[in-house]
C-alpha beads as a LAMMPS data file, in Angstrom:
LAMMPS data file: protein, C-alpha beads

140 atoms
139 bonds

1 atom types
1 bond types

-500.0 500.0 xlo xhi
-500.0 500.0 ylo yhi
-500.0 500.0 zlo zhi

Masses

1 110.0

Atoms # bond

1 1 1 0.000 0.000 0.000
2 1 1 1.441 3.484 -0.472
3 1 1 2.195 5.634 2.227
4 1 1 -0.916 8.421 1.722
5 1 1 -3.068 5.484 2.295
6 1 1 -1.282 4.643 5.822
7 1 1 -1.184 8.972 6.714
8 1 1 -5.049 9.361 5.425
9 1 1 -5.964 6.367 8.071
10 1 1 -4.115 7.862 10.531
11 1 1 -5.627 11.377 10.383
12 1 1 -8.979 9.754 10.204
13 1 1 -8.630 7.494 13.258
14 1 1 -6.465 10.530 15.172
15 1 1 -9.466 12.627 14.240
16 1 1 -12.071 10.234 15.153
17 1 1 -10.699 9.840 18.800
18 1 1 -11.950 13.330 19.373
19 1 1 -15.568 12.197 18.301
20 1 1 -15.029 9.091 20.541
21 1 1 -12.764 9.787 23.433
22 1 1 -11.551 6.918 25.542
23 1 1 -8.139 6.653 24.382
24 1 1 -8.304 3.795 22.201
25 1 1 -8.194 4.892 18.629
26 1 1 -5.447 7.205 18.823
27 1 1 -3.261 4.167 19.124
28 1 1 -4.150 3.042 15.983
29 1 1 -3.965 6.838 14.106
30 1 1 -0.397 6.593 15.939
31 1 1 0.994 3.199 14.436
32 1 1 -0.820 4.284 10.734
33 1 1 1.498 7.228 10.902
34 1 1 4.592 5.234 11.955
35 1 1 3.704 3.015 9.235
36 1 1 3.228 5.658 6.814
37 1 1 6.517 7.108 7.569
38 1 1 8.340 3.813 7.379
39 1 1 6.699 3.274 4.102
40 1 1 7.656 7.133 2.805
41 1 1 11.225 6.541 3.411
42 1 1 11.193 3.053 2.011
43 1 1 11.731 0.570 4.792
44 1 1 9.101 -1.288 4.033
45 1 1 6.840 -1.670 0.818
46 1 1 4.735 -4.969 1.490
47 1 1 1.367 -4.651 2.514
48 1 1 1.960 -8.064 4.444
49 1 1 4.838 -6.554 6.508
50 1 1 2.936 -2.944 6.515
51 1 1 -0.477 -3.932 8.093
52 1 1 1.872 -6.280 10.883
53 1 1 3.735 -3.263 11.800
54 1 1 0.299 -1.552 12.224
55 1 1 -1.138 -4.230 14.487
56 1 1 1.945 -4.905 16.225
57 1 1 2.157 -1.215 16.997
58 1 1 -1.101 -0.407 17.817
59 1 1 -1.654 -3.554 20.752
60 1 1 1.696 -2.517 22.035
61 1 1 1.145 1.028 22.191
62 1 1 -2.193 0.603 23.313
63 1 1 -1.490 -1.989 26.351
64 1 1 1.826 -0.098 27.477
65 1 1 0.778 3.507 26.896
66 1 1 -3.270 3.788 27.522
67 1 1 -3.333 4.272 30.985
68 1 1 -0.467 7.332 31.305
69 1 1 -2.396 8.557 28.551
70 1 1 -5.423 8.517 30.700
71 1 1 -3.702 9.602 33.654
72 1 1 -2.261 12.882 31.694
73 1 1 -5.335 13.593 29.882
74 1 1 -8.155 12.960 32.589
75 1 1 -8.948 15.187 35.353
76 1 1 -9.219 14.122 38.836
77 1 1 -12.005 12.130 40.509
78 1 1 -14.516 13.092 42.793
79 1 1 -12.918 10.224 45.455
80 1 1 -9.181 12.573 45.027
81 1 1 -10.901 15.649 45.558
82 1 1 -13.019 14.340 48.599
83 1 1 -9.574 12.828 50.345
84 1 1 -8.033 16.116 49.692
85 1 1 -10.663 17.846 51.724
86 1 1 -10.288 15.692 54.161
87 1 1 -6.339 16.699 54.400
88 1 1 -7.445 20.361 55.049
89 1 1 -10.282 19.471 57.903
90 1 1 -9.265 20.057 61.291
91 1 1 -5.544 22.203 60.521
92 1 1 -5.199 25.540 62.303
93 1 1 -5.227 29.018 60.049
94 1 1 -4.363 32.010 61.069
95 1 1 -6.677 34.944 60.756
96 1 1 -5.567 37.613 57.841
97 1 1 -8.392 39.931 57.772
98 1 1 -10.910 40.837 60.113
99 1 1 -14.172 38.497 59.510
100 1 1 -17.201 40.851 58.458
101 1 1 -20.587 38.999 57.122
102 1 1 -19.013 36.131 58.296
103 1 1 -16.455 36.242 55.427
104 1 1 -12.687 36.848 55.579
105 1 1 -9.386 35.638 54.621
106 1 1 -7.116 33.366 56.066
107 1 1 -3.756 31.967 55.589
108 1 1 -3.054 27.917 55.473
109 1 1 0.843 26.654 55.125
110 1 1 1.368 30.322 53.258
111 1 1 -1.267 30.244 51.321
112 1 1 -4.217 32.849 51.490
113 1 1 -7.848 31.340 51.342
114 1 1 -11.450 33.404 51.197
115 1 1 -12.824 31.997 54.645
116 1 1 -16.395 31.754 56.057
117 1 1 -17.358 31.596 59.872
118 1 1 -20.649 31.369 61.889
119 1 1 -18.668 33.949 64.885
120 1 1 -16.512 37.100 64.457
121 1 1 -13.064 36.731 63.964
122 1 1 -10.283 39.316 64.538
123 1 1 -6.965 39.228 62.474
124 1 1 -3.911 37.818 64.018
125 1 1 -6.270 35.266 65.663
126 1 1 -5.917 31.109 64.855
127 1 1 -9.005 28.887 63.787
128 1 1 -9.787 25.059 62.862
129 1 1 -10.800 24.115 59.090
130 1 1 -13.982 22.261 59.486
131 1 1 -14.576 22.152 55.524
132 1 1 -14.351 23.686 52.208
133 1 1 -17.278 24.941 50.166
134 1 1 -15.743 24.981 46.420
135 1 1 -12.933 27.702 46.841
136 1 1 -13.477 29.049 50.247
137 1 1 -12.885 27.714 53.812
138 1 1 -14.952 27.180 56.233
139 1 1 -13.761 27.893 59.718
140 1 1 -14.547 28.255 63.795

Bonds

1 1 1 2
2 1 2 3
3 1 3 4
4 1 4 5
5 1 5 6
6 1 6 7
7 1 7 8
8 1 8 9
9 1 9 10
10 1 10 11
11 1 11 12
12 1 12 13
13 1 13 14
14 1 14 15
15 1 15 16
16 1 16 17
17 1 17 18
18 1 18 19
19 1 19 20
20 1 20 21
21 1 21 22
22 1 22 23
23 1 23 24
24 1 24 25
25 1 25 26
26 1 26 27
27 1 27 28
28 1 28 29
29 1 29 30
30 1 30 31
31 1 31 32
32 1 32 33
33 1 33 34
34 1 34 35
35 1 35 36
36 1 36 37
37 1 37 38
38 1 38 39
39 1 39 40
40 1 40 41
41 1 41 42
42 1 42 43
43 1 43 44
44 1 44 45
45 1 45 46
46 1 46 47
47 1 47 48
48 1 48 49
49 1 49 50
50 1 50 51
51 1 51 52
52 1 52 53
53 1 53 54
54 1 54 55
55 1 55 56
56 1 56 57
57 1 57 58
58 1 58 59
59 1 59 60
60 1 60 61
61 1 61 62
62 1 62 63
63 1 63 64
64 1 64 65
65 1 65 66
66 1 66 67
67 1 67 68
68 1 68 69
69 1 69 70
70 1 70 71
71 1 71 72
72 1 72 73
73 1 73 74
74 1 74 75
75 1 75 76
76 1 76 77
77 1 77 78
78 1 78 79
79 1 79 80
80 1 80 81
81 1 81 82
82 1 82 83
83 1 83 84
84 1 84 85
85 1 85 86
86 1 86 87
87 1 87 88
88 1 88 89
89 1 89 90
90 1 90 91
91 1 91 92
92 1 92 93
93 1 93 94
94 1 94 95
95 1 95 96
96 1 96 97
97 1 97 98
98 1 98 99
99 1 99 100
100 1 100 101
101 1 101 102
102 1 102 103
103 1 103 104
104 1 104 105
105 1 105 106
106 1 106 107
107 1 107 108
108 1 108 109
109 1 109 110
110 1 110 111
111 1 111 112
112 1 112 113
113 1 113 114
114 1 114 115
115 1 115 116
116 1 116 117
117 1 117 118
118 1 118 119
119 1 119 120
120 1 120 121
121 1 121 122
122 1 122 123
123 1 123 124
124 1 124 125
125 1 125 126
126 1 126 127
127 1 127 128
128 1 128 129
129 1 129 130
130 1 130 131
131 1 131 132
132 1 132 133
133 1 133 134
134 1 134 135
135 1 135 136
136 1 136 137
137 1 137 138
138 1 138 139
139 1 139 140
């Protein structure tokens, strides 16, 4: 087979992973353009020898490589983000701005956070996390 047949498939199936993500059918996309190349520069011209290359490739790449891929590409799960808040529950703050509303900011490991609080608090002052609510603290 020529080469443009080999870089066509692999634009299609590179393409087509966007249409059906999962990371599966960028592995094949990926060994149609190795294949492609290899054929281009004239290491190999049988379509016996091309289309083994291509399914050698492609289970390789997709057994060794899928899951970094997914790893790199994915974002985190609700389990991570739960364990993280449960890292932040119970450490000590310190007061940066006077609470008013109930809202204020504080500072955790150097790091300043919008804070809520059912009581006043003054700066300089130290308080417990007891949660998070998206991006803000919640403190006592």
């Amino acid at each position: 087979m020529d080469y443009t047949v080999w870089l066509i498939a692999a634009i299609a199936l590179i393409v087509l992973e966007f249409a059906m993500p999962g990371f599966v059918v960028v592995f094949f996309g990926f060994a149609a353009l190795v294949v492609a190349f290899l054929t281009w520069i004239g290491l190999i011209s049988s379509s016996g020898v091309q289309l083994t290359i291509f399914a050698v490739l492609s289970v390789a790449s997709l057994v060794t490589l899928r899951r970094t891929f997914q790893r790199w590409f994915t974002g985190t799960s609700q389990d991570e983000n739960v364990a993280q808040d449960e890292r932040l529950i119970g450490q000590e703050v310190v007061i940066v701005d006077d609470f008013v509303n109930g809202r204020g900011k504080v500072e955790l490991n150097g790091v300043k956070w919008h804070a809520k609080a059912s009581k006043k608090l003054k700066a300089g002052q130290s308080a417990r996390i007891v949660s998070r609510d998206s991006t803000q603290l919640v403190v006592e």
